[in-house]
C-alpha positions as CSV (number, residue, x, y, z in Angstrom):
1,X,0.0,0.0,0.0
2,X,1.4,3.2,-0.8
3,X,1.6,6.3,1.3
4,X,-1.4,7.8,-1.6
5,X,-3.3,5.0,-0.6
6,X,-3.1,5.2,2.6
7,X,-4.0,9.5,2.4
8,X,-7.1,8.5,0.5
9,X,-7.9,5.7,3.3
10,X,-7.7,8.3,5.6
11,X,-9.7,11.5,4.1
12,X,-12.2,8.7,3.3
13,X,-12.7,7.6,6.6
14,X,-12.7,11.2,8.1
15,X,-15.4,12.2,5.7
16,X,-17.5,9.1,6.9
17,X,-16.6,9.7,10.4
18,X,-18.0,13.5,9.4
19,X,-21.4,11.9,8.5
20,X,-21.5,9.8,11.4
21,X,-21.1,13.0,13.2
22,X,-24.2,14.9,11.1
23,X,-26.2,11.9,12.1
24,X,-26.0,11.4,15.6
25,X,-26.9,15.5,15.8
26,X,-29.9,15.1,13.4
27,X,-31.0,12.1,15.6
28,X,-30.4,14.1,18.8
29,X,-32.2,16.9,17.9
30,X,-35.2,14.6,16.7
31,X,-35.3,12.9,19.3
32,X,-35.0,16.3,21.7
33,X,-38.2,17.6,19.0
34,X,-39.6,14.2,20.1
35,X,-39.6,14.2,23.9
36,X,-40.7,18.0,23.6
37,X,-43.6,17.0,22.0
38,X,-44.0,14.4,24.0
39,X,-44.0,16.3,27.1
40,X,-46.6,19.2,25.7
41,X,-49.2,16.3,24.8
42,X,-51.3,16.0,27.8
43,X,-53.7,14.1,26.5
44,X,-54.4,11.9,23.3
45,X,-56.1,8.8,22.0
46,X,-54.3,5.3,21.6
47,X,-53.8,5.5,18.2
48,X,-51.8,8.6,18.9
49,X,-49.7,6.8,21.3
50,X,-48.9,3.9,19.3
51,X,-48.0,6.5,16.3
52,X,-45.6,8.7,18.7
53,X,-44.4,4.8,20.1
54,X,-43.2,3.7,16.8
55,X,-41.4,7.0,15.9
56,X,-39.3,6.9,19.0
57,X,-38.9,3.0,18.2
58,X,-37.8,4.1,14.7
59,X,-35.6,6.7,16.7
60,X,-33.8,4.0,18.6
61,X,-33.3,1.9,15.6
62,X,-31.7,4.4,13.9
63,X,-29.3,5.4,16.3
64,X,-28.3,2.2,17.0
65,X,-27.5,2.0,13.1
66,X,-25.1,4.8,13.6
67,X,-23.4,4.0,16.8
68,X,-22.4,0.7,14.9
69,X,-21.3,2.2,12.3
70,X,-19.3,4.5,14.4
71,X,-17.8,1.4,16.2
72,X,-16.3,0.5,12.7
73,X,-15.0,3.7,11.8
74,X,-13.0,3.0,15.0
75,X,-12.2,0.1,14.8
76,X,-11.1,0.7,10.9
77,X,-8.9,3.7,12.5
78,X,-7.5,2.1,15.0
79,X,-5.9,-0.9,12.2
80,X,-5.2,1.8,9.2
C-alpha cells in the first residue's frame, strides 16, 4: 500500500466519520423535538400513542445504526 493510498484511506474515513457525526446531531435533535412534543401532549387517544411509540422506536433503531457504524469507523482507525 502506498503512502497515496493510505491519504485516500484516511480522508475517506474522516469524511465518513464527518457523516456519522451529522447523524447522531440530526438524531439528537429529533429525538430532543420528540420528547418535547412528547412532554406538551397532555392528552391523546391510543392511536396517537402507538403513532408517537413507533417514531421513537424508529428513533432507537436508527441510532443504534449509527453508533455501529461509528464502532467501525473505530475500529477501521485504530488498524489503518
Amino acid at each position: 500500500m502506498t503512502t497515496a493510498d493510505v491519504e485516500r484511506l484516511y480522508v475517506l474515513v474522516e469524511s465518513l466519520r464527518g457523516e456519522v457525526v451529522g447523524y447522531r446531531a440530526d438524531l439528537n435533535g429529533r429525538l430532543r423535538a420528540l420528547e418535547i412534543a412528547q412532554a406538551e401532549d397532555i392528552g391523546g387517544s391510543a392511536a396517537r400513542s402507538l403513532t408517537r411509540n413507533q417514531i421513537v422506536s424508529w428513533v432507537v433503531v436508527i441510532a443504534g445504526v449509527v453508533g455501529i457504524t461509528s464502532t467501525i469507523v473505530d475500529q477501521i482507525l485504530i488498524r489503518v
